[in-house]
Backbone as XML, in Angstrom:
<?xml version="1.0"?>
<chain id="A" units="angstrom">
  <residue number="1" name="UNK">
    <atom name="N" x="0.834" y="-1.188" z="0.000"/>
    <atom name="CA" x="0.000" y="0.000" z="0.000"/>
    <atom name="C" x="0.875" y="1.246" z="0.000"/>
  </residue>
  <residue number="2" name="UNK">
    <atom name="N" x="0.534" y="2.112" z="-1.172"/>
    <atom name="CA" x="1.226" y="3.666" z="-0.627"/>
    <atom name="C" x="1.012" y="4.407" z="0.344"/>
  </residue>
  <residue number="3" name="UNK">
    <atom name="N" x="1.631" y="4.919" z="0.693"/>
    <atom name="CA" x="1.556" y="5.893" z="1.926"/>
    <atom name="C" x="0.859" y="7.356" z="1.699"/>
  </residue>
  <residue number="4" name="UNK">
    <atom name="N" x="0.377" y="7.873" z="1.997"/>
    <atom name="CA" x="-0.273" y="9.181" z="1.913"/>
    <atom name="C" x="0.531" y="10.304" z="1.581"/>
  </residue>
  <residue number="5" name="UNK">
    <atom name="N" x="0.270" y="11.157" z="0.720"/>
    <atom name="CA" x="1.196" y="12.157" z="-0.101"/>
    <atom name="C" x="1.215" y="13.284" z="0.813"/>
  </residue>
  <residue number="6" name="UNK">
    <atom name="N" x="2.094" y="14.042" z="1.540"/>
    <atom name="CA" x="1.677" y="15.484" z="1.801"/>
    <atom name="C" x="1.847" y="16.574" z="0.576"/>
  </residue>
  <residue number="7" name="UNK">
    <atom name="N" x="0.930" y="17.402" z="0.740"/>
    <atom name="CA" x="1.103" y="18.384" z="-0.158"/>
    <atom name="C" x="1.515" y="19.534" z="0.556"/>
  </residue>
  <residue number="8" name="UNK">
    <atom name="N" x="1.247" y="19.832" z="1.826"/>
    <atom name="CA" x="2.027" y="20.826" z="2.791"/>
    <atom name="C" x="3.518" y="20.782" z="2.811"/>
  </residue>
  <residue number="9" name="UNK">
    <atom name="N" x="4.348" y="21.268" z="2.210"/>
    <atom name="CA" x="5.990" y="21.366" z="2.104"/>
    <atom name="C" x="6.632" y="21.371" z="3.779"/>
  </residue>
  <residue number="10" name="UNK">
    <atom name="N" x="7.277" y="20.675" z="4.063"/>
    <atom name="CA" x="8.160" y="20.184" z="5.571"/>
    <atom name="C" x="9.045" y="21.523" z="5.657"/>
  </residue>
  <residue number="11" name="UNK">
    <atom name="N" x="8.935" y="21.824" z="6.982"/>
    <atom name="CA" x="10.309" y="23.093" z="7.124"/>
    <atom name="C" x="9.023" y="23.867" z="8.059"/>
  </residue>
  <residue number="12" name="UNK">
    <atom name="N" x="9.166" y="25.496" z="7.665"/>
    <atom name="CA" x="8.413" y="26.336" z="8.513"/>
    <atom name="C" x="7.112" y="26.730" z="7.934"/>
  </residue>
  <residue number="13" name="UNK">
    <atom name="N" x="5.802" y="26.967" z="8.583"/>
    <atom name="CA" x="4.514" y="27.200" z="8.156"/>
    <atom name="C" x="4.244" y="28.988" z="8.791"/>
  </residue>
  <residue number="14" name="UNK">
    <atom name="N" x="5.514" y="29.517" z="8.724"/>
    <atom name="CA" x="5.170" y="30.499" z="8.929"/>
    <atom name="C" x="5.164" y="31.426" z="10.763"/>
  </residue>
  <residue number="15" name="UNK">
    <atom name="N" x="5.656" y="32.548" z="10.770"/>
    <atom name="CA" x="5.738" y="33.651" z="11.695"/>
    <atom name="C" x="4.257" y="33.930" z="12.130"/>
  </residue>
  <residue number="16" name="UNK">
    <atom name="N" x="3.695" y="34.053" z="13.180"/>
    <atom name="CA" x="2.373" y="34.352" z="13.889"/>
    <atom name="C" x="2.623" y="35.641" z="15.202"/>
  </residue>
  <residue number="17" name="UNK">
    <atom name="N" x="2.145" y="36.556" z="15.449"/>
    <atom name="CA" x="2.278" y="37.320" z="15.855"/>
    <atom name="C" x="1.437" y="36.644" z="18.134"/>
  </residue>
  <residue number="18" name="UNK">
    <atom name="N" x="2.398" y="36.905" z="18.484"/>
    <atom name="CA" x="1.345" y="36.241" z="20.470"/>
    <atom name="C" x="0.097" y="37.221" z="20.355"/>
  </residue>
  <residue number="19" name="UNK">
    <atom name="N" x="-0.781" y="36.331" z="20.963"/>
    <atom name="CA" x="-1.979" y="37.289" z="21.329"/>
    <atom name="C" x="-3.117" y="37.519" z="19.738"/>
  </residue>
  <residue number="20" name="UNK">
    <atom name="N" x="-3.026" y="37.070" z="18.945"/>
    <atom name="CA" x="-3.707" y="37.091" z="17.839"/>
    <atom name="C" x="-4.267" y="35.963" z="17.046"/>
  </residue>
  <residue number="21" name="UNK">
    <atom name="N" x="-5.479" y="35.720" z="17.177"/>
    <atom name="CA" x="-6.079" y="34.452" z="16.356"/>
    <atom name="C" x="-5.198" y="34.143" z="15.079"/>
  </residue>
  <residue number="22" name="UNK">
    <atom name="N" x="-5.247" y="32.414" z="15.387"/>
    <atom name="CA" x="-4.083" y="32.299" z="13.833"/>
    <atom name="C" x="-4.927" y="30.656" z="13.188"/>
  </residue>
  <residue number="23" name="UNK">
    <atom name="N" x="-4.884" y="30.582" z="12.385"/>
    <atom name="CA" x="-5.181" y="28.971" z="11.752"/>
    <atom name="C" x="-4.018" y="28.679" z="10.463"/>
  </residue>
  <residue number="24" name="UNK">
    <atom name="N" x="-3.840" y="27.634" z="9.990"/>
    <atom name="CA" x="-3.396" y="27.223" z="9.206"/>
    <atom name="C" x="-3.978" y="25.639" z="8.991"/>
  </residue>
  <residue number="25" name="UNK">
    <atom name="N" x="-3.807" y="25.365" z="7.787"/>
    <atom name="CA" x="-4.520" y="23.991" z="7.339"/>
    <atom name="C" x="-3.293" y="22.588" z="6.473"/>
  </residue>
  <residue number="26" name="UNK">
    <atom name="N" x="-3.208" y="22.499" z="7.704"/>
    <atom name="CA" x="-2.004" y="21.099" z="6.785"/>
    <atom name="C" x="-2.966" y="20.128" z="5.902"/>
  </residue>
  <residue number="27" name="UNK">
    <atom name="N" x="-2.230" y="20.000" z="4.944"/>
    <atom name="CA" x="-2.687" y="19.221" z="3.582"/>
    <atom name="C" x="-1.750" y="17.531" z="3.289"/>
  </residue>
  <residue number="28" name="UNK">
    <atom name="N" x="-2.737" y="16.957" z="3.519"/>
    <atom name="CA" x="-2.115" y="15.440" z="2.625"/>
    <atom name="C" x="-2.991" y="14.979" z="1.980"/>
  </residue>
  <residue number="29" name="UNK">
    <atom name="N" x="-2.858" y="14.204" z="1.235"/>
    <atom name="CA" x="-3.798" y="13.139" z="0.105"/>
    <atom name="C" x="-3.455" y="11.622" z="0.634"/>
  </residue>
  <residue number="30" name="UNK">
    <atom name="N" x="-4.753" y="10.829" z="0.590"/>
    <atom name="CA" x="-4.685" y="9.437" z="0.517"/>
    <atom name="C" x="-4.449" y="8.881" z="-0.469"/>
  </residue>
  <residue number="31" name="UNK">
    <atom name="N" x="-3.644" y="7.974" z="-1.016"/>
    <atom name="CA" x="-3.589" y="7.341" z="-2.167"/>
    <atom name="C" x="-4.437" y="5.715" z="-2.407"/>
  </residue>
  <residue number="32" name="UNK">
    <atom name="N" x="-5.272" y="5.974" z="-3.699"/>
    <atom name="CA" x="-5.893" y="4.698" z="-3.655"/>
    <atom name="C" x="-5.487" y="3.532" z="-3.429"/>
  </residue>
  <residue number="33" name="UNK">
    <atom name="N" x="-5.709" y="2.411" z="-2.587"/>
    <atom name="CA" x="-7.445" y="2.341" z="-2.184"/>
    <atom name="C" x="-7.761" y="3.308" z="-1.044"/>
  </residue>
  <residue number="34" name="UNK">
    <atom name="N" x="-7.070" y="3.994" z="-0.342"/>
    <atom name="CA" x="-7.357" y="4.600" z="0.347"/>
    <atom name="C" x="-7.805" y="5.446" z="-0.105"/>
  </residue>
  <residue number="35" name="UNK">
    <atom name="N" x="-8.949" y="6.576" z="1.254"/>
    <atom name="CA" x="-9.481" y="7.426" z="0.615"/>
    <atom name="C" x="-9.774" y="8.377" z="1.308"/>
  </residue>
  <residue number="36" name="UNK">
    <atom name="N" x="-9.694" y="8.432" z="2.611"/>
    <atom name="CA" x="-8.897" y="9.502" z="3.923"/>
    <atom name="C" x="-7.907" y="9.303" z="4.437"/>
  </residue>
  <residue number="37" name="UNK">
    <atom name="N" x="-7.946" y="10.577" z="5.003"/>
    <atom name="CA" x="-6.898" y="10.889" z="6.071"/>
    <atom name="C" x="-6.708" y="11.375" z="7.308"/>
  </residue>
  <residue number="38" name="UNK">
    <atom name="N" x="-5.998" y="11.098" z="8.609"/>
    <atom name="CA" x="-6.156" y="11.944" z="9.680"/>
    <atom name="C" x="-5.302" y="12.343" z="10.194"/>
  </residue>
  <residue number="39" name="UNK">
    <atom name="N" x="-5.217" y="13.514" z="11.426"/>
    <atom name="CA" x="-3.853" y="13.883" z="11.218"/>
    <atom name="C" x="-3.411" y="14.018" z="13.040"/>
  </residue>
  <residue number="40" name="UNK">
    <atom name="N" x="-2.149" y="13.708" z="13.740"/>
    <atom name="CA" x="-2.253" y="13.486" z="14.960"/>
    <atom name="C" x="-0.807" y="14.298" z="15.185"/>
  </residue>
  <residue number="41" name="UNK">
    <atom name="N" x="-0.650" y="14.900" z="16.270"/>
    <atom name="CA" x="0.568" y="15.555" z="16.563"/>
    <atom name="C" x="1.154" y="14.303" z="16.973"/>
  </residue>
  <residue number="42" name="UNK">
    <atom name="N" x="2.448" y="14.263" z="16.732"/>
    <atom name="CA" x="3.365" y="12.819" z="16.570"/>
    <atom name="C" x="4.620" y="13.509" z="18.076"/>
  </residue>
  <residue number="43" name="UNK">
    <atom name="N" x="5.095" y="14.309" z="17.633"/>
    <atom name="CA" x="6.205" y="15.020" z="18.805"/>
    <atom name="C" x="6.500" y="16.266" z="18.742"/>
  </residue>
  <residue number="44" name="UNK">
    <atom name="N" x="7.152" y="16.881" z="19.397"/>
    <atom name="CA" x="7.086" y="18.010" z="19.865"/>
    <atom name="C" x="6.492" y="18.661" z="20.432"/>
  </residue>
  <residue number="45" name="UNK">
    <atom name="N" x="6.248" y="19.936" z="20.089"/>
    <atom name="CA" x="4.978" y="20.432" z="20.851"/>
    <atom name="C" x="4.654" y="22.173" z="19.814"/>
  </residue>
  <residue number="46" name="UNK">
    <atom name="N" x="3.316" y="22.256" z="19.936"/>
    <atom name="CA" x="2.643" y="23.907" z="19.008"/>
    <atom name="C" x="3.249" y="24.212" z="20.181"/>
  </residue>
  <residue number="47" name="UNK">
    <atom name="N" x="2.930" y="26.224" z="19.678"/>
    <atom name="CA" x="3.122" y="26.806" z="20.784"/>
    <atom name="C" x="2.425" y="26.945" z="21.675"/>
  </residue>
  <residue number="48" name="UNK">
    <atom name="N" x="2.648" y="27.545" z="22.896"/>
    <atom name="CA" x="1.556" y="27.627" z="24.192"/>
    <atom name="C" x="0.048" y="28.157" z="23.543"/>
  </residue>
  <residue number="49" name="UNK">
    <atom name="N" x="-1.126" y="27.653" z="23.907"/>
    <atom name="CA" x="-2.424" y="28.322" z="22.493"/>
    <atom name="C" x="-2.606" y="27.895" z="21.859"/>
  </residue>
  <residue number="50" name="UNK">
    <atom name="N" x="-1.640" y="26.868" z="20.833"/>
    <atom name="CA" x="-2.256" y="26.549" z="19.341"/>
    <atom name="C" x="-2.716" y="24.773" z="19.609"/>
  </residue>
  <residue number="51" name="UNK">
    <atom name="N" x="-3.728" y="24.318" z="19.037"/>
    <atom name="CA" x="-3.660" y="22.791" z="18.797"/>
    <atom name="C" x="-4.594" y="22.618" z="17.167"/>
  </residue>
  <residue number="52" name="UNK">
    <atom name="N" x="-3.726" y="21.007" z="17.224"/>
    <atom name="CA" x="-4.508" y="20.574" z="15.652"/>
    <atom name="C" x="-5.702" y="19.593" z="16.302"/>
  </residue>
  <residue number="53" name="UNK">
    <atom name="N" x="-6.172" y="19.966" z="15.236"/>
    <atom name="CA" x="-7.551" y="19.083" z="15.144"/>
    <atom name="C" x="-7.329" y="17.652" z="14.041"/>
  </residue>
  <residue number="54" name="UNK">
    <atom name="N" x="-8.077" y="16.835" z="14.022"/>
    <atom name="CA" x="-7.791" y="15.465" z="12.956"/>
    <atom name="C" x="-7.883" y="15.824" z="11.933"/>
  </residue>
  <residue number="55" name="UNK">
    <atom name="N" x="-8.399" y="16.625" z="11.530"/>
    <atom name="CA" x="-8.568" y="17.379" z="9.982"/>
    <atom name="C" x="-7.409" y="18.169" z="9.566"/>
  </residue>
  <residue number="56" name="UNK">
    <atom name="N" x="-6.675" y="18.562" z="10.382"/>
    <atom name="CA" x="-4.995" y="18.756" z="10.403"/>
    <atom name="C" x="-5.097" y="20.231" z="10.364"/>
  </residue>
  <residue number="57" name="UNK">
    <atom name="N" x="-6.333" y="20.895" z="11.042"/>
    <atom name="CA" x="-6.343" y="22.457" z="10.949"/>
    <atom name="C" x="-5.552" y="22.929" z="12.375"/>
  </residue>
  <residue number="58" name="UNK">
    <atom name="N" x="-4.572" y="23.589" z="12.229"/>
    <atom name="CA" x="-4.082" y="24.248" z="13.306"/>
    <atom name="C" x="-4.134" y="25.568" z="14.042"/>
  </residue>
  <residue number="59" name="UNK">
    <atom name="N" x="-4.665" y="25.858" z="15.145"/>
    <atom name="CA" x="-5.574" y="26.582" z="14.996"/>
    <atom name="C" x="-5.504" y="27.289" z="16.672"/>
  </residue>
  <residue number="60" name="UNK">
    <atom name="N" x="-5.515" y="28.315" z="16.894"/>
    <atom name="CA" x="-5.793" y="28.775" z="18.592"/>
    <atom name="C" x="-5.165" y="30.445" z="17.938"/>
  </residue>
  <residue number="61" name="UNK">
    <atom name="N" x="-5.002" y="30.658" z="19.643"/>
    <atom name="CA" x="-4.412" y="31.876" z="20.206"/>
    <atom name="C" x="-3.176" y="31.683" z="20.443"/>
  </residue>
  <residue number="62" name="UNK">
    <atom name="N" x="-1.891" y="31.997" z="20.112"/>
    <atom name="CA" x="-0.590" y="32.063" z="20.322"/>
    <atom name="C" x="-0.063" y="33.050" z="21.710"/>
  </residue>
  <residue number="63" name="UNK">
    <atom name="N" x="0.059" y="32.343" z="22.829"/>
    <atom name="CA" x="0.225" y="32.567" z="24.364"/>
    <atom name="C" x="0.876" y="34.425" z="24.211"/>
  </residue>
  <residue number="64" name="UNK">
    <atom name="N" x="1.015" y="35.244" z="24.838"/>
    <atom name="CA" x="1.922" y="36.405" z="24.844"/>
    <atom name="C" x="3.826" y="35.465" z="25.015"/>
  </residue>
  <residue number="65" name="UNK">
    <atom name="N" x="4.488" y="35.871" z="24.428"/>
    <atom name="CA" x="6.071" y="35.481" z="24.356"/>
    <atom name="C" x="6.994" y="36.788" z="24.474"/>
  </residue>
  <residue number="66" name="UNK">
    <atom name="N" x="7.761" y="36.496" z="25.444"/>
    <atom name="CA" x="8.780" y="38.152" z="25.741"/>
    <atom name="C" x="9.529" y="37.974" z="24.438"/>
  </residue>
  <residue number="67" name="UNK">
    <atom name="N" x="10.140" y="36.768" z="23.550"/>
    <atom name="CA" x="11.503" y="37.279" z="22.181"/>
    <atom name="C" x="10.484" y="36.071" z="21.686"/>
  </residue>
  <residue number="68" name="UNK">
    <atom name="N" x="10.967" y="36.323" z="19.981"/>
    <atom name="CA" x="10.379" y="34.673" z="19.098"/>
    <atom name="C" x="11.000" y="33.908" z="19.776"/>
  </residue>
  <residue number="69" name="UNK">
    <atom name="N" x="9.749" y="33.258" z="19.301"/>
    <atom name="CA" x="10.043" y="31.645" z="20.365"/>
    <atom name="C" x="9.796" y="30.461" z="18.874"/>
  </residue>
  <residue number="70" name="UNK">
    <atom name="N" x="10.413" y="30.246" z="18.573"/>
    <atom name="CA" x="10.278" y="28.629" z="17.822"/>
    <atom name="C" x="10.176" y="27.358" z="18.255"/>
  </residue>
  <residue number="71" name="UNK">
    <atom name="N" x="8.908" y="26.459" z="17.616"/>
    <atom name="CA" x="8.507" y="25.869" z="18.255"/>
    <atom name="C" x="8.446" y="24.869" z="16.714"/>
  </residue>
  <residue number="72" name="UNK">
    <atom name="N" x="9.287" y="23.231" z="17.298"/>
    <atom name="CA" x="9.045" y="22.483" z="16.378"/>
    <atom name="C" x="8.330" y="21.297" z="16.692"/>
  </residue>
  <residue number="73" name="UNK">
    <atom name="N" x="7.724" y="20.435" z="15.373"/>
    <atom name="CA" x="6.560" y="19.182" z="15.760"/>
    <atom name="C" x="6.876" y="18.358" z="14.541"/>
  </residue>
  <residue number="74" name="UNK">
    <atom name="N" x="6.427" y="17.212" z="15.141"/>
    <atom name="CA" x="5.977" y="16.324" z="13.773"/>
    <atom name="C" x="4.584" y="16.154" z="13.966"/>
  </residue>
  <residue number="75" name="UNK">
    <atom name="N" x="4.084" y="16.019" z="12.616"/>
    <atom name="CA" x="2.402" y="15.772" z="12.404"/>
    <atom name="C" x="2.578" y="14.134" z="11.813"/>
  </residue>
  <residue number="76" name="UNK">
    <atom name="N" x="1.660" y="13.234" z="12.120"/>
    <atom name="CA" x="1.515" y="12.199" z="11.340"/>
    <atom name="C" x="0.003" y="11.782" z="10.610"/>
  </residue>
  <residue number="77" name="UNK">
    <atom name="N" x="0.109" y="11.627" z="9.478"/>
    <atom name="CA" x="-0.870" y="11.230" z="8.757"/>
    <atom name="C" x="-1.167" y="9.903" z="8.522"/>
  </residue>
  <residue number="78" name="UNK">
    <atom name="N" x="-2.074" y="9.876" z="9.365"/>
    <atom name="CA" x="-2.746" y="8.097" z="8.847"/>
    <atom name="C" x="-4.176" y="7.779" z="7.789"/>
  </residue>
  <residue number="79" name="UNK">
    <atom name="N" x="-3.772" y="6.657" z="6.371"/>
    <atom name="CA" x="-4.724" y="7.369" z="5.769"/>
    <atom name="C" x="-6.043" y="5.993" z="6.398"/>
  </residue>
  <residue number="80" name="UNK">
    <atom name="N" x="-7.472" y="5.839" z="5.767"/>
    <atom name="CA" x="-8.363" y="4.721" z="6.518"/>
    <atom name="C" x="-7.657" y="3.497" z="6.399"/>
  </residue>
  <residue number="81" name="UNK">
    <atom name="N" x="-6.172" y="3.145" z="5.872"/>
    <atom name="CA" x="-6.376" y="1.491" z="5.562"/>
    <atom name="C" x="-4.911" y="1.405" z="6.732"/>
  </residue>
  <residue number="82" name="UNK">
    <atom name="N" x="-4.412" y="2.840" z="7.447"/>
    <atom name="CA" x="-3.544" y="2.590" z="8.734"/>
    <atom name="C" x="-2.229" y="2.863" z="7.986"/>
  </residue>
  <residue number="83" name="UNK">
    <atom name="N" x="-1.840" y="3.216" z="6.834"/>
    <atom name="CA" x="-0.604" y="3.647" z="6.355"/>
    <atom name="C" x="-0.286" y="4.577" z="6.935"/>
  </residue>
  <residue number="84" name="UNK">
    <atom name="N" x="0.715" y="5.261" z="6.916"/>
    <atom name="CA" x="1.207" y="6.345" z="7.657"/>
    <atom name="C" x="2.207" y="7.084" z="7.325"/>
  </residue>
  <residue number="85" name="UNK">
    <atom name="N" x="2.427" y="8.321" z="7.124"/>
    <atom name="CA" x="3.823" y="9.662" z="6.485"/>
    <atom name="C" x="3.441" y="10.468" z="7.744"/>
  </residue>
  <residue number="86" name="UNK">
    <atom name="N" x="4.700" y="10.652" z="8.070"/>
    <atom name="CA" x="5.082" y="11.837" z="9.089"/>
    <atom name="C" x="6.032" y="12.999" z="8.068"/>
  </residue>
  <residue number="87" name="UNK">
    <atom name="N" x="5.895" y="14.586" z="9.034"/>
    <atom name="CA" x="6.271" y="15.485" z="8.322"/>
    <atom name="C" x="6.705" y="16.150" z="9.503"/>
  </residue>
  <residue number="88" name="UNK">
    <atom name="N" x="8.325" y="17.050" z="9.744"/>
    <atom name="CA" x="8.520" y="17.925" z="10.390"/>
    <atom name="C" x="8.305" y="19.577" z="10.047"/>
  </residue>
  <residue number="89" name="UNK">
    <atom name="N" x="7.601" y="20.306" z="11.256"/>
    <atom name="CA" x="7.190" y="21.353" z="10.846"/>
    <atom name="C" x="7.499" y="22.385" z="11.682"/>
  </residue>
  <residue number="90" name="UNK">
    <atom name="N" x="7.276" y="23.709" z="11.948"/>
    <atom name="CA" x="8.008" y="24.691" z="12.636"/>
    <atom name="C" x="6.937" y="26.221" z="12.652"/>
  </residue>
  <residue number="91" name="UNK">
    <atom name="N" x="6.464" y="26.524" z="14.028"/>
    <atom name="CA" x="5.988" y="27.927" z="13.592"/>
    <atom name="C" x="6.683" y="29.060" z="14.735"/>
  </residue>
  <residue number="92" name="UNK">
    <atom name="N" x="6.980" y="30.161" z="14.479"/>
    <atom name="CA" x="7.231" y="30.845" z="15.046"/>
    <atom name="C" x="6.436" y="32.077" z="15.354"/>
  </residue>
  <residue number="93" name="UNK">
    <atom name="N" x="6.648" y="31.947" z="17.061"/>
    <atom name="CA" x="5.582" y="33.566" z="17.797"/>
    <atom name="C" x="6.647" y="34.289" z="18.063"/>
  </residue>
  <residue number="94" name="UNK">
    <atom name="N" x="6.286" y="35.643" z="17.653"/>
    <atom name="CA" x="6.551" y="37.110" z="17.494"/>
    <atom name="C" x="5.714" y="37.609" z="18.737"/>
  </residue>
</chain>
């Protein structure tokens, strides 16, 4: 069975300002026969505020931070038949 494609590029998803509503939407594809996907924080940790949902939307309030703070994770994607791609990712509060 193939493993599930990300289409979200690995590295950083971007600078977010503390104290300001933020979302972002991680993207993978199932490959047939499969035909979903879900998405689970694997390690690390968001920043203080943010969490993903299974739909891989990431999403909160980013805590107040005295300097940027970078904060790295892996996401893992499992698609319905239990295959699985992990991706390392990175956001930084301002």
């Amino acid at each position: 069975m193939a493993q599930p494609v990300w289409n979200t590029e690995a590295g950083s998803i971007g600078s977010y300002p503390a104290l300001l509503p933020m979302a972002y939407q991680l993207s993978a594809s199932a490959v047939l026969p499969a035909t979903s996907v879900l998405y689970t924080l694997l390690s690390g940790a968001l920043p203080s505020g943010l969490s993903i949902n299974e739909d891989g939307l990431i999403s909160g309030t980013p805590t107040l931070v005295t300097r940027n703070t970078l904060s790295t994770f892996a996401v893992r994607v499992t698609d319905n038949l239990q295959t699985i791609r992990d991706r390392t990712f990175s956001i930084n509060v301002s």
